[in-house]
C-alpha positions in Angstrom: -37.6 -26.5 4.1 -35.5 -23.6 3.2 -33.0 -24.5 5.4 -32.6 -28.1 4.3 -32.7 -27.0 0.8 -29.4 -24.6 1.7 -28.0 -27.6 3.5 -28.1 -29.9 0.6 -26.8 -26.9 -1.9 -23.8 -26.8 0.3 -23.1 -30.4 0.4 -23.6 -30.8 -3.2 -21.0 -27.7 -4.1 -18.5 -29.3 -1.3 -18.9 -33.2 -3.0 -17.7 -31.1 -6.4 -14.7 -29.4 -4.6 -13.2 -33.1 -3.6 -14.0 -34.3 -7.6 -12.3 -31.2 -8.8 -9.4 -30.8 -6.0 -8.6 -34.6 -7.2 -8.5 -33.9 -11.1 -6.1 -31.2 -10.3 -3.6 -33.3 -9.0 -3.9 -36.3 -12.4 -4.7 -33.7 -15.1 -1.3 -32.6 -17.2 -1.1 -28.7 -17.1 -2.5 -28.4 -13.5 0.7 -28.5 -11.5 1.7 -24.7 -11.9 -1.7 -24.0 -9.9 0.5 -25.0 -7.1 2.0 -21.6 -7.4 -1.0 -20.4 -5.0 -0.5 -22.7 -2.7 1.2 -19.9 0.2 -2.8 -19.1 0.1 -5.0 -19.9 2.9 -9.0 -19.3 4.4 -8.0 -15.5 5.2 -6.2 -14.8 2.1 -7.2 -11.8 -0.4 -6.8 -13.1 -4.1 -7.3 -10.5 -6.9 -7.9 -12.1 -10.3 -7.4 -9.5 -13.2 -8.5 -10.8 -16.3 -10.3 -14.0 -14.6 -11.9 -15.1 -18.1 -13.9 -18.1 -17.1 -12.4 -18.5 -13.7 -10.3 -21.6 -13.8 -6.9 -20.2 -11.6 -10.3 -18.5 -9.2 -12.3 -21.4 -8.9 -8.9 -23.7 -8.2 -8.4 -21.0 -5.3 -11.9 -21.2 -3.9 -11.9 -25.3 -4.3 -8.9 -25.4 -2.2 -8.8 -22.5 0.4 -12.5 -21.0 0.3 -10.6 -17.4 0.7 -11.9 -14.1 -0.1 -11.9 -13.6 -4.2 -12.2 -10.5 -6.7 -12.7 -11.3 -10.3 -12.2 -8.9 -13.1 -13.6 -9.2 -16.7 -14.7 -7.1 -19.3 -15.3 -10.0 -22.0 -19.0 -10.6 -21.8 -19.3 -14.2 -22.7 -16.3 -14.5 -20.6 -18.2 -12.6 -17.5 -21.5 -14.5 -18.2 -19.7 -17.8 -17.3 -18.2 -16.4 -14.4 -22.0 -15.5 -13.2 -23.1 -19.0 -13.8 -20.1 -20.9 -12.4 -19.6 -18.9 -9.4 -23.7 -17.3 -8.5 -23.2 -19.5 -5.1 -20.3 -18.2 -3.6 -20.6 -15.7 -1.4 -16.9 -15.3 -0.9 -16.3 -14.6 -4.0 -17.1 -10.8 -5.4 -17.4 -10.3 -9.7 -16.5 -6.8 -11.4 -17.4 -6.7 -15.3 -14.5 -4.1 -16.1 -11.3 -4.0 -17.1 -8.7 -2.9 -14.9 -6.5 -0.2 -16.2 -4.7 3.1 -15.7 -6.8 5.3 -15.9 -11.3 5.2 -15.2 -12.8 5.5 -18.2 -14.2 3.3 -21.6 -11.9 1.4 -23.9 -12.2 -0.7 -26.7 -11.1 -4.6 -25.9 -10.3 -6.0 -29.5 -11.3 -9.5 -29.7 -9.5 -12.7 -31.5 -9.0 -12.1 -35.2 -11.3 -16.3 -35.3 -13.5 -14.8 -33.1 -16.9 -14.5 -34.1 -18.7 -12.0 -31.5 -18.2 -11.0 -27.9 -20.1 -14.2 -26.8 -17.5 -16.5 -28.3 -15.2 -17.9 -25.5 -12.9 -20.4 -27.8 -10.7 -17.3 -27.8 -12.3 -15.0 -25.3 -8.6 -15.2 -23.4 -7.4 -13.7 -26.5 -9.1 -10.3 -25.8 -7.4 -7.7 -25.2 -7.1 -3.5 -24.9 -3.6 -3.4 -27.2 -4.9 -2.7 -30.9 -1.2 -3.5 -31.3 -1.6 -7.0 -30.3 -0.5 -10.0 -33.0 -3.9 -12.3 -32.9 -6.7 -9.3 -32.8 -9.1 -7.9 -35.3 -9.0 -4.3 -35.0 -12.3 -4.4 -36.2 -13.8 -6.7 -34.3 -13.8 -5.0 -30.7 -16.5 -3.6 -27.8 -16.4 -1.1 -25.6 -15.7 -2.0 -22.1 -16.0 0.2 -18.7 -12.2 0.1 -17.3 -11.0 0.7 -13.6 -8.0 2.3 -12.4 -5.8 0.1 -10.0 -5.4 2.2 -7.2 -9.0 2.4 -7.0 -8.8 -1.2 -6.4 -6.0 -1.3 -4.3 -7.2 1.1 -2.4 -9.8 -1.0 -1.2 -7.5 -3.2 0.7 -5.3 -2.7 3.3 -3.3 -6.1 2.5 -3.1 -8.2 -0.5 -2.0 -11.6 -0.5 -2.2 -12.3 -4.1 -2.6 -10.5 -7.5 -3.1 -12.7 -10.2 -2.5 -11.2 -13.8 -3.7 -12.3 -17.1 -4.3 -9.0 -19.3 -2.9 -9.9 -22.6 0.1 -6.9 -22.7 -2.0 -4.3 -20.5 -0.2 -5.7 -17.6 2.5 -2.7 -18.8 0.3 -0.3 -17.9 -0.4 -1.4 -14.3 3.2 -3.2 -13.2 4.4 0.6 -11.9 1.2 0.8 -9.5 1.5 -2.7 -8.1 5.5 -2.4 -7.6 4.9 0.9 -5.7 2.8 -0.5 -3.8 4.3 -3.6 -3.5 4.7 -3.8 0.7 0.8 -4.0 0.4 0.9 -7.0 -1.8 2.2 -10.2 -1.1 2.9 -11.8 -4.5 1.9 -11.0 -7.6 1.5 -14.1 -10.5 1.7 -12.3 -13.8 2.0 -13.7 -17.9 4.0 -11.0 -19.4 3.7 -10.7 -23.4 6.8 -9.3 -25.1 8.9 -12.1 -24.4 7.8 -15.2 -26.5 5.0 -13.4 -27.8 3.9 -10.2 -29.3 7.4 -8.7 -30.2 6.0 -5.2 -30.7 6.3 -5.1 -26.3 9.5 -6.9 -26.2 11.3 -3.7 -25.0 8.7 -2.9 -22.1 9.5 -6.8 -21.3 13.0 -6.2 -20.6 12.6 -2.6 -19.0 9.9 -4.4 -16.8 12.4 -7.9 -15.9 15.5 -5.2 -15.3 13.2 -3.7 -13.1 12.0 -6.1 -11.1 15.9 -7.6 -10.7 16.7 -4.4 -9.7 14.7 -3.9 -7.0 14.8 -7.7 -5.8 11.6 -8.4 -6.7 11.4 -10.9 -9.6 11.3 -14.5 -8.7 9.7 -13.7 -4.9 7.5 -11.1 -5.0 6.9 -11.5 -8.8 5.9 -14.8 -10.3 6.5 -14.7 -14.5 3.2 -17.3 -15.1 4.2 -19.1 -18.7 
């Protein structure tokens, strides 16, 4: 009975891969997901600042590889719990990943009405300096130091990065230790948005050029 029971879970989770592996390719939007596509089954894919999973669970739908998500939002982490409570494969952390191990505030959206929100839950983030927060709307979150995480790995394939200007903070770790890592997907803030880190934007990009890193190794996600 048990058996059977696991046997029909898994054929029910595979039937939803095919739906959603087909919407990818018809839905507007969905086309810079190919950007993972270098992944395969063996592949180590870090998510930092996974929200509710949507670049993770494209990456499990289509190569079923090893996956790390990170998230200190808590309606943000509760969804991950429900959409991904199946997966084996795939390992949750409900912390922020930072510079340093300790507790931060993360300030949320300056709409957003409490930490359970997720309309702007992507918003979050640990820069009080940031355009779209409330300073006084904000929780305190456990945070990580990278090369803690790092550490755990001999190899990397991919590093996706999502951490709404924090990314600042962590870019010198990863590009040290960039022979361990194959690529790293990143959305930088300073460029379009939030002026106040346009200068760490271009010391960051000059960089990167310098060392021949940006456009290979490093992937600007828009």
């Amino acid at each position: 009975m048990i058996k059977s029971t696991k046997n029909n879970l898994s054929k029910f989770i595979k039937y939803f891969k095919i739906i959603r592996l087909f919407l990818y390719k018809i839905r507007p939007g969905y086309k810079i997901y190919n950007i993972f596509d270098f992944l395969n089954k063996d592949s180590i894919f870090l998510d930092f600042g996974a929200n509710i999973g949507e670049i993770s669970l494209y990456v499990n739908d289509k190569f079923s590889c090893k996956i790390f998500c990170y998230e200190p939002h808590t309606g943000a982490f509760n969804q991950l719990i429900k959409k991904f409570k199946s997966y084996s494969n795939i390992e949750l952390n409900n912390f922020a990943v930072s510079d340093i191990t300790s507790e931060k505030y993360i300030y949320l959206h300056k709409n957003s009405s409490d930490e359970f929100d997720l309309e702007f839950s992507h918003a979050t983030s640990l820069d009080v300096n940031k355009e779209n927060i409330d300073i006084n709307n904000k929780i305190k979150v456990k945070t990580v130091n990278i090369t803690e995480i790092i550490n755990r790995f001999q190899y990397i394939d991919c590093i996706k990065m999502d951490i709404e200007g924090h990314e600042y903070y962590i870019m010198p770790y990863l590009i040290e230790n960039a022979s361990m890592i194959g690529k790293v997907v990143c959305e930088l803030h300073g460029n379009k948005k939030n002026k106040h880190l346009k200068e760490k934007y271009e010391n960051l990009i000059n960089i990167l050029h310098e060392k021949k890193l940006y456009g290979d190794w490093f992937v600007e996600w828009e």
